[in-house]
N, C-alpha and C positions, 0 to 999 in steps of 0.2 A: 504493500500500500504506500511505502515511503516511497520508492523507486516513481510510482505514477506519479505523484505529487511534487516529486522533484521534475520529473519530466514534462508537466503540467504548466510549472512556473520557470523552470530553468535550472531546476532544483536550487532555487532560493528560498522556495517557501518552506519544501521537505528540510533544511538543514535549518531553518528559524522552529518549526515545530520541535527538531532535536535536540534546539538548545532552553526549550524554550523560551524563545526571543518573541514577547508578546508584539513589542513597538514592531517590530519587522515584520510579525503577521499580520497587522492591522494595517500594514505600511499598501505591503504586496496585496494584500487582499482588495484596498481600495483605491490603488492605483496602477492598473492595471498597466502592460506598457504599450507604449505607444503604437499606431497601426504603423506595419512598412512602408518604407518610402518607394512611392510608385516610380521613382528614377533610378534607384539603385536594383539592376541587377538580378541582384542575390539573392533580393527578394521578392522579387514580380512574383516567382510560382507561389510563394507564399502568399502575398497577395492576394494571388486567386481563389484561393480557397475561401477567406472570410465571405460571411453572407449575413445576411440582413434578416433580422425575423421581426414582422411587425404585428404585436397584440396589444388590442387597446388604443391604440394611437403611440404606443409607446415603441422607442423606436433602441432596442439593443443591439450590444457591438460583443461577441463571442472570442474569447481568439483561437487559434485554429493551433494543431497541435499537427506530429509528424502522420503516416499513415497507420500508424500501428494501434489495434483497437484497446481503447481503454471504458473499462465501464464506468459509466457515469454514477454509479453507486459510490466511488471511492471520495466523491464532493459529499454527499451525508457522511460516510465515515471517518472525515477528517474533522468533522466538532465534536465527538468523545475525543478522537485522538486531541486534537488540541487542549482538551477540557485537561487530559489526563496528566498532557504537557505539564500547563500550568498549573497544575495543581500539584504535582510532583514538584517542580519547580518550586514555588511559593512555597511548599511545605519545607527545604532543603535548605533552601536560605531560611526561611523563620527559626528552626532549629539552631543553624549554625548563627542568627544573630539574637537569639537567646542565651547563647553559649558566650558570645563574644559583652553583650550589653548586661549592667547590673542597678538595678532599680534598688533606690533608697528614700528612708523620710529622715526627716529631723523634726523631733518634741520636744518641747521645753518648757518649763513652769508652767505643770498643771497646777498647782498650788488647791490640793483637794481641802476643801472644808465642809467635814460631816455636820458640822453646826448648824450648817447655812436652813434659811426659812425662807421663802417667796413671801413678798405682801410684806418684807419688814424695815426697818428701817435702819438706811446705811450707817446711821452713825454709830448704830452696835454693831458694824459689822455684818449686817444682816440676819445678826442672831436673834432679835427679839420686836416686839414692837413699843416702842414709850410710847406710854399712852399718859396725859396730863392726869396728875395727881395720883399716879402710881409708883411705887416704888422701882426703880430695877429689876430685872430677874437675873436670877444667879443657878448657874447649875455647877454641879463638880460629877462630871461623868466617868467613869472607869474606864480604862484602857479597852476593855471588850468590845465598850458601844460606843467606840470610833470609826470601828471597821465594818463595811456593808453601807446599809440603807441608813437614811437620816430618821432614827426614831423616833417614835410617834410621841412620845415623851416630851420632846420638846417643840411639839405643834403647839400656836396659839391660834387665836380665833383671828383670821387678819381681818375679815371685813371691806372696807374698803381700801385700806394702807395701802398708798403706792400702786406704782404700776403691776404687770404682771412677770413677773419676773422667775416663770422656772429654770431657766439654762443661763441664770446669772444676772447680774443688775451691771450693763456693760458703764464703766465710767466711775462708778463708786466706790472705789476699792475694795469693795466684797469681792470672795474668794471666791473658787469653783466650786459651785454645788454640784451632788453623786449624777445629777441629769445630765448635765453637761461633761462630766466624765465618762459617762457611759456612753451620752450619744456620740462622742468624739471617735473613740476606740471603735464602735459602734459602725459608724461611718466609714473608718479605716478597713474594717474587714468586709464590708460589704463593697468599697473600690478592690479590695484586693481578690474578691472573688467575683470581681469582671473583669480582672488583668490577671496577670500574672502574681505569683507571690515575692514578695520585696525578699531583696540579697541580705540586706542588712537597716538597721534601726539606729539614726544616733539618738540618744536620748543626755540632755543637757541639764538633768536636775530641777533642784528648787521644785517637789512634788507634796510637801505641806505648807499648811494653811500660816499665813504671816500671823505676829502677835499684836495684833493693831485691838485686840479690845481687853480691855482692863477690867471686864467685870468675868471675864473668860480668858485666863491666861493662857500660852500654850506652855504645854508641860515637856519634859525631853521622851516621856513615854510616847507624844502623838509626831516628834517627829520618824519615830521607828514605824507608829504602826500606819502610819499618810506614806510612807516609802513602801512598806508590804504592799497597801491597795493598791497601791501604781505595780507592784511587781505582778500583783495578779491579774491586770488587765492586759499583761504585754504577756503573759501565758495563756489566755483566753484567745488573745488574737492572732498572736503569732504562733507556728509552729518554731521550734524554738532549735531544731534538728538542724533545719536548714536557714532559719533567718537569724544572721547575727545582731543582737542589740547590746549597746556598748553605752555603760551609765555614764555621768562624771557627776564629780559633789557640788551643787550648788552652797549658796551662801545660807538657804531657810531648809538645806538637809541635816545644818547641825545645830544642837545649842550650848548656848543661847547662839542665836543665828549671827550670822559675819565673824564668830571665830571658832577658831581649831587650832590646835597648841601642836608644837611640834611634836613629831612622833618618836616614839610607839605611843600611842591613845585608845583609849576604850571606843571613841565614836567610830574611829575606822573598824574595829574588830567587829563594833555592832551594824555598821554599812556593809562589811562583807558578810554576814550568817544573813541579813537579808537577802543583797543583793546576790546571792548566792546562785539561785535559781540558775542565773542569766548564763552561767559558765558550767553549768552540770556536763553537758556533753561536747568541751571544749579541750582540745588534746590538750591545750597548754594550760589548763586549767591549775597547776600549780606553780609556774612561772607567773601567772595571773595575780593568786592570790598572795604570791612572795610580795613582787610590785607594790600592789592596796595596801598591803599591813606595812610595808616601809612608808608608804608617805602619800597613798591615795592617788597614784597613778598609774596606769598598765596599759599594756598593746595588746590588740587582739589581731587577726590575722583576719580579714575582709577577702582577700583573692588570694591566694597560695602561690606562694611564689613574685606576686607582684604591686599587693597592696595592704599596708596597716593602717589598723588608726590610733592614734595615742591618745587616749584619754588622761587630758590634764588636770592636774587637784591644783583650780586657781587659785583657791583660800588662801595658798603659801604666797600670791605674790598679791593679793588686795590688798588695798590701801587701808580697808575699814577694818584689818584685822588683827586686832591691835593684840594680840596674843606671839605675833611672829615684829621682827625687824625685818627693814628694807635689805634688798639684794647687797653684795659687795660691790664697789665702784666699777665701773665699766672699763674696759681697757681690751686694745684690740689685741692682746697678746694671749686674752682666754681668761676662761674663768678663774678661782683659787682652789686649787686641788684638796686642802683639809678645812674647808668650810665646815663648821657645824650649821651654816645658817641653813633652816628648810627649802627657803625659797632660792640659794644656792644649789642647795643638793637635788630639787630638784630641774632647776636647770642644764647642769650637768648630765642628770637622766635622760634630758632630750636631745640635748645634743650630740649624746655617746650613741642613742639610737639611731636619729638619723643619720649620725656617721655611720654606720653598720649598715641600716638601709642603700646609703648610697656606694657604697663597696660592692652589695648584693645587686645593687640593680634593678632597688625595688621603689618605693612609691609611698604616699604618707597622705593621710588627711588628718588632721590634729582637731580633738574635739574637748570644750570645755565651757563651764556655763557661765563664767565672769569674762568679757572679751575684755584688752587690753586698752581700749576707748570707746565711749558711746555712741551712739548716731550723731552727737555734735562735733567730736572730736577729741571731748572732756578726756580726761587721763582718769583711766579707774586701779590701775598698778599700781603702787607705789612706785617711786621714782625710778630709780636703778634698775628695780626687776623692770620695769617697763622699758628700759633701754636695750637690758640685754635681750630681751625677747621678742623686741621689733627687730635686733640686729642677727637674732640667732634664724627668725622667719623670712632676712632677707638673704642670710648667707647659704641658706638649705633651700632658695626658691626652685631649683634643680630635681628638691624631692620631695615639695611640699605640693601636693594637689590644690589644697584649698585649707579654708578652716571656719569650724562652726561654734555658735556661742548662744549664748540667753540673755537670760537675763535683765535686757532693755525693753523685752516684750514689741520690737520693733524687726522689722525687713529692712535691713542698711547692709549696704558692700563699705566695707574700708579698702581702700588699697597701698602697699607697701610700695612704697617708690624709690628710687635710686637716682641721688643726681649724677647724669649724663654730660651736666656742659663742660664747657672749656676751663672752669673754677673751683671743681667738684674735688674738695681738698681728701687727704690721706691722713687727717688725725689720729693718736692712737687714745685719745680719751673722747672721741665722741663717734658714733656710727653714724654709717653714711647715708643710711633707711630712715623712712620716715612713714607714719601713720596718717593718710589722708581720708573722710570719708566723703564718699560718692552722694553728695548735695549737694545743693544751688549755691552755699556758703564754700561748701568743699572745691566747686570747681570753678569758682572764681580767682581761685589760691594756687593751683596747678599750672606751671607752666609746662607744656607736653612738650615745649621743642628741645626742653634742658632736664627732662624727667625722663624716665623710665618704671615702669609699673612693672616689677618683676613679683607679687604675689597677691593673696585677696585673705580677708577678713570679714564671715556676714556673720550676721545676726538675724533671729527669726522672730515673728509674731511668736505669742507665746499663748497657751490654754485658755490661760485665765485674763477673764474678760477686763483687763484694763484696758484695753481696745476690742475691736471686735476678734474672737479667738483664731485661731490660724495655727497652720503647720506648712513645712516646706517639704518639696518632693522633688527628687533628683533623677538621673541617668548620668551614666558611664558607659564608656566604653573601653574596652580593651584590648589589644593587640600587643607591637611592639614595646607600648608605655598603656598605662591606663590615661587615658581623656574623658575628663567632666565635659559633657557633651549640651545636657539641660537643666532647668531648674524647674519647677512651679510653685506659685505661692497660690496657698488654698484658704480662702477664709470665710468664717460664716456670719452673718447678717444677723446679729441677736436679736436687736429689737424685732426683725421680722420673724426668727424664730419663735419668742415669746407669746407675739400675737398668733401666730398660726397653731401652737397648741393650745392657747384660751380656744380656737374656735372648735379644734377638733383634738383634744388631750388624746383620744384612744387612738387612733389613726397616725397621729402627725410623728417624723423622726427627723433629727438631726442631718441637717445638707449642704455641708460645705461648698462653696462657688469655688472654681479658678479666677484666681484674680486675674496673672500673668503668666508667662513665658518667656523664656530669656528666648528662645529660637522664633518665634513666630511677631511678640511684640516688640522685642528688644534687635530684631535681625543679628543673633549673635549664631555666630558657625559653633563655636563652641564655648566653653570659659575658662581659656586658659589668660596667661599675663598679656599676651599680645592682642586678643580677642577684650579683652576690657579696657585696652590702650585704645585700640579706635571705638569702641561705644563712648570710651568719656570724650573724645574726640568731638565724635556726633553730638554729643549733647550740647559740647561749649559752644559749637555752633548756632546751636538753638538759643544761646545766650543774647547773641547778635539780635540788636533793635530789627536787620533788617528779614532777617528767619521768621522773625512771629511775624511779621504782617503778610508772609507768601503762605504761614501754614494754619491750617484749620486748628490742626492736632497736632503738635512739634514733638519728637522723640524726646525729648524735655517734658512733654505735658504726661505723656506717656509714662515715663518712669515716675515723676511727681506719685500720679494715679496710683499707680503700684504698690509706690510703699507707703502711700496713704491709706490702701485699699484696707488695711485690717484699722488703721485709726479712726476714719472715718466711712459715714456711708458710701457706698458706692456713686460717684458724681453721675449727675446726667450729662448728655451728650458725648459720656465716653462709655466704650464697651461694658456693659452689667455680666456676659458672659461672650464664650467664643465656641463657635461650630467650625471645630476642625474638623479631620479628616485622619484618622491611624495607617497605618501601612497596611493592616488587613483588609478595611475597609475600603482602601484603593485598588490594592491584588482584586479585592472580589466585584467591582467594579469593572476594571480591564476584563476580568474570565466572564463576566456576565456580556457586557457589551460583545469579545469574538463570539459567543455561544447565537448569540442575540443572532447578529453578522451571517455566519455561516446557519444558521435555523430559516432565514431568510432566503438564502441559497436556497437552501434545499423546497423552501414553498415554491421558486421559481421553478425548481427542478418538476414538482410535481404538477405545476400547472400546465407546463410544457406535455405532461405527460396523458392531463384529464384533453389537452386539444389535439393530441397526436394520435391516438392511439395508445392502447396497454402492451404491445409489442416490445420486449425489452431491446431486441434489433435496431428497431424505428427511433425506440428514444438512442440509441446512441449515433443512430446517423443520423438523427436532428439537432444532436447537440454538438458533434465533433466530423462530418463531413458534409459534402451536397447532400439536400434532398433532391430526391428526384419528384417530377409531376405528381398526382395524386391518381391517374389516370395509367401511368404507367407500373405503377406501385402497384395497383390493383389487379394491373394483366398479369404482371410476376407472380404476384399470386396464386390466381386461378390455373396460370400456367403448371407451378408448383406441384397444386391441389390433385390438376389433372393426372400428371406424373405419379404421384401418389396413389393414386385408384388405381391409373392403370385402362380407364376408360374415359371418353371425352364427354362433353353436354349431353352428348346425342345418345351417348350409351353404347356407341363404336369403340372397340378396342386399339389402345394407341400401341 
């Protein structure tokens, strides 16, 4: 059947079905080639064969093939074969770029609080309602009934108090209530059972409730067991066999909260018999727990062979932590070899791994819940550590992917830059990296013609609803290096959520929007240091008086949106969502449209067949030589028939 089809088209068509090469089937299919040129020669006899068939008023051009008979049956059997192409095809690459692509999210400060009440009012924290001429209420709850559902013990009568507030009072600093945890996680495994299952989970701490109310203190008992309920949603959701999730210590996982005393400490011992779960079926699971119990930091292995992630214990280099001193003085000769300082020791720890990393030839995402400055630009390290850890994140930009943090409860890129110009000195008491972040304030400060952006710094919307809640979602990909390919930031509409379960509580669930896309709204190929050099590029140009006045929408307005999109509601006149298009979706498009294509063929083929005749003969020398008269057809026939009997009309023996 391949041989006809090749001989059919030239065999172009037969060696595009082999490969399946759909664009070349569709190509050949509908552009047929051109008729011979009636001056040349070579092709006159060819020429003569084409003929004309007029049905309908419609007026078709056939092309004519050699003399050797081919049945017109092999035009139907070329749309399963095609079908089976591409579908072999599609399926062969989708495996192999399953194999090659690795699907991640980043969480951060859920900040659960079992306390929380809808209908109450923020200034307890949403624990209670004042009500004039009442006292306070006070409870003192047991460790048991923090964990689970919000007991019914501390329901009041709301009434009318307040808006409606089940999945959180966005703006108030009230914590996550158990709805909004659950529809969160909730949400996750329901995207992940219409996609594929996620490689790996960062998860960036700060998973109990702050201590903002003083008629309800938080105890060090709740922040152990606000860490468990978080350990047991990320066992609910994930299969834990194949998805790796990789904690770090936020500032409100210990207490009292912003400090941690150098180690050995009891809160690390009691973070790891929690966080335990996460490493049960982890080869290096004792190399793991070595790491934590020294000082709250450890690698876990994301791709074998070619990518880790370090999770970093920021506590040792915050500013607010007054339990540790700042870093040792900076100096380009390296760190001090018998520091007992924490936030030395573990500096050291990361720079002895990345060195190891990049001897192997391996790859690094570095994950922690206190970034190194805010979305303003503010310094949250202390001084020193924050020097050597912009300069240790620009000297390993070779083997640092990227880096993810909390915290700020915001969507901010920072970028680590390197001056480039003619002036860009060789000090050994200052580094030559600097921390810029990716805003209006940030890229008026950038000079790109004397900079270089050699690495990245983001931060995520975080659970709890100080803004509207949010998670980020990634792609990788991997070959000869790993490449961060995309990003997406997801976040949900609380006020709208509120309202939609007053109208339908039994029905209504948790539904995160896509905000953005670094590939689709951002036009980024991918997000490496060079891929962020020209998007801030584009942007500063959007800076320019004369940009806004040519653009509706400036990739300026665009990004604004973005990382406004979990702050505030979603603006009008910009995208509220996006109807893309998946790579499945498109395969099964092209295999529908040739199926389509060739089905259409074959109606032609049998219409040919309802005006000609059922003679399978007839149809193929209607379709691939002269017909002859309809007159003479008839005599052959009879002539035939006669032969056959053996006697003529008359009943005379022939």
């Amino acid at each position: 059947m391949c041989s006809a089809i090749a001989r059919l088209y030239n065999c172009k068509l037969g060696a595009a079905i082999l490969r399946g090469d759909c664009a070349s089937l569709l190509s050949l299919a509908l552009n047929p080639s051109p008729s011979p040129d009636p001056t040349d020669p070579t092709q006159q006899q060819t020429a003569g064969k084409e003929f004309h068939l007029r049905a309908k008023s419609r007026h078709f051009r056939l092309r004519p093939v050699d003399d050797s008979k081919l049945p017109c049956g092999s035009l139907i059997w070329l749309c399963p074969a095609l079908t089976a192409s591409l579908f072999l095809g599609a399926t062969a690459n989708s495996v192999e770029e399953q194999a090659l692509t690795k699907h991640f999210i980043h969480i951060t400060d859920i900040h659960y609080d079992p306390l929380y009440l809808t209908n109450t009012d923020p200034e307890t924290q949403c624990h209670r309602a004042q009500r004039s001429g009442a006292s306070p209420l006070s409870w003192s709850l047991p460790e048991t009934a923090l964990i689970g559902a919000v007991t019914t013990k501390l329901d009041v009568d709301s009434g009318s108090i307040g808006p409606v507030t089940h999945y959180g009072a966005r703006g108030t600093g009230c914590d996550s209530p158990l709805s909004l945890v659950e529809g969160t996680f909730e949400f996750i495994r329901g995207m992940l059972s219409r996609n594929r299952p996620l490689d790996f989970v960062l998860w960036t701490g700060d998973s109990s409730r702050h201590d903002r109310d003083s008629e309800v203190p938080r105890t060090p008992s709740e922040a152990r067991t606000q860490n468990a309920q978080a350990i047991y949603y990320f066992q609910r959701t994930f299969d834990l066999t194949r998805t790796v999730v990789v904690p770090s210590i936020g500032n409100w996982d210990v207490f009292p909260h912003n400090t941690l005393e150098a180690p050995p400490n009891q809160q690390l011992e009691q973070l790891w018999s929690i966080w335990s779960p996460l490493f049960d079926t982890d080869a290096e699971r004792d190399a793991i727990k070595r790491d934590f119990l020294e000082g709250g930091w450890h690698a876990r292995t994301l791709v074998e062979g070619q990518l880790k992630a370090l999770s970093l214990n920021t506590m040792y280099w915050f500013d607010s932590n007054d339990k540790v001193s700042d870093c040792s003085p900076f100096s380009n000769r390296g760190l001090p070899r018998n520091s007992t300082n924490p936030g030395d020791t573990h500096l050291t720890w990361l720079k002895n791994y990345l060195d190891n990393l990049r001897s192997a030839g391996q790859k690094a995402i570095l994950v922690g819940h206190i970034p190194p400055a805010d979305h303003d630009g503010h310094r949250l390290y202390s001084t020193r550590c924050y020097e050597w850890f912009v300069h240790i994140s620009g000297e390993f930009n070779d083997v640092i992917l990227t880096q993810y943090y909390g915290h700020v409860n915001k969507d901010v890129v920072n970028v680590v830059i390197k001056d480039s110009g003619p002036k860009a000195g060789h000090s050994t008491k200052e580094t030559p990296y600097k921390l810029v972040p990716v805003t209006t304030s940030g890229l008026k400060q950038l000079d790109m013609d004397s900079v270089r952006v050699v690495g990245t710094i983001k931060t995520s919307a975080s659970v709890v609803p100080v803004h509207n809640p949010g998670f980020r979602a990634g792609t990788m990909r991997l070959g000869r290096a790993a490449t961060l390919t995309k990003e997406s930031q997801y976040f949900l509409n609380l006020n709208r959520a509120n309202q939609k379960y007053q109208e339908d509580p039994a029905e209504h669930k948790l539904q995160y929007h896509l905000a953005c896309q670094t590939d689709v709204d951002y036009k980024m190929e991918d997000l490496s240091s060079a891929s962020y050099e020209k998007f801030i590029r584009r942007l500063q140009r959007d800076l320019l008086p004369s940009s806004s006045k040519n653009k509706k929408h400036s990739m300026l307005d665009t990004y604004n949106y973005c990382v406004d999109a979990n702050e505030n509601h979603p603006r009008t006149g910009m995208p509220d969502d996006h109807l893309r298009l998946s790579n499945g979706v498109v395969q099964a498009v092209l295999i529908t449209a040739c199926i389509l294509f060739f089905a259409l063929l074959g109606g032609f083929w049998w219409f040919v067949r309802q005006q000609e005749g059922d003679s399978e003969w007839e149809r193929q020398r209607l379709l691939f030589q002269d017909v002859e008269p309809e007159r003479i057809r008839w005599v052959r026939w009879a002539s035939r028939r006669e032969r056959e009997r053996g006697v003529d009309a008359h009943g005379v023996t022939i």
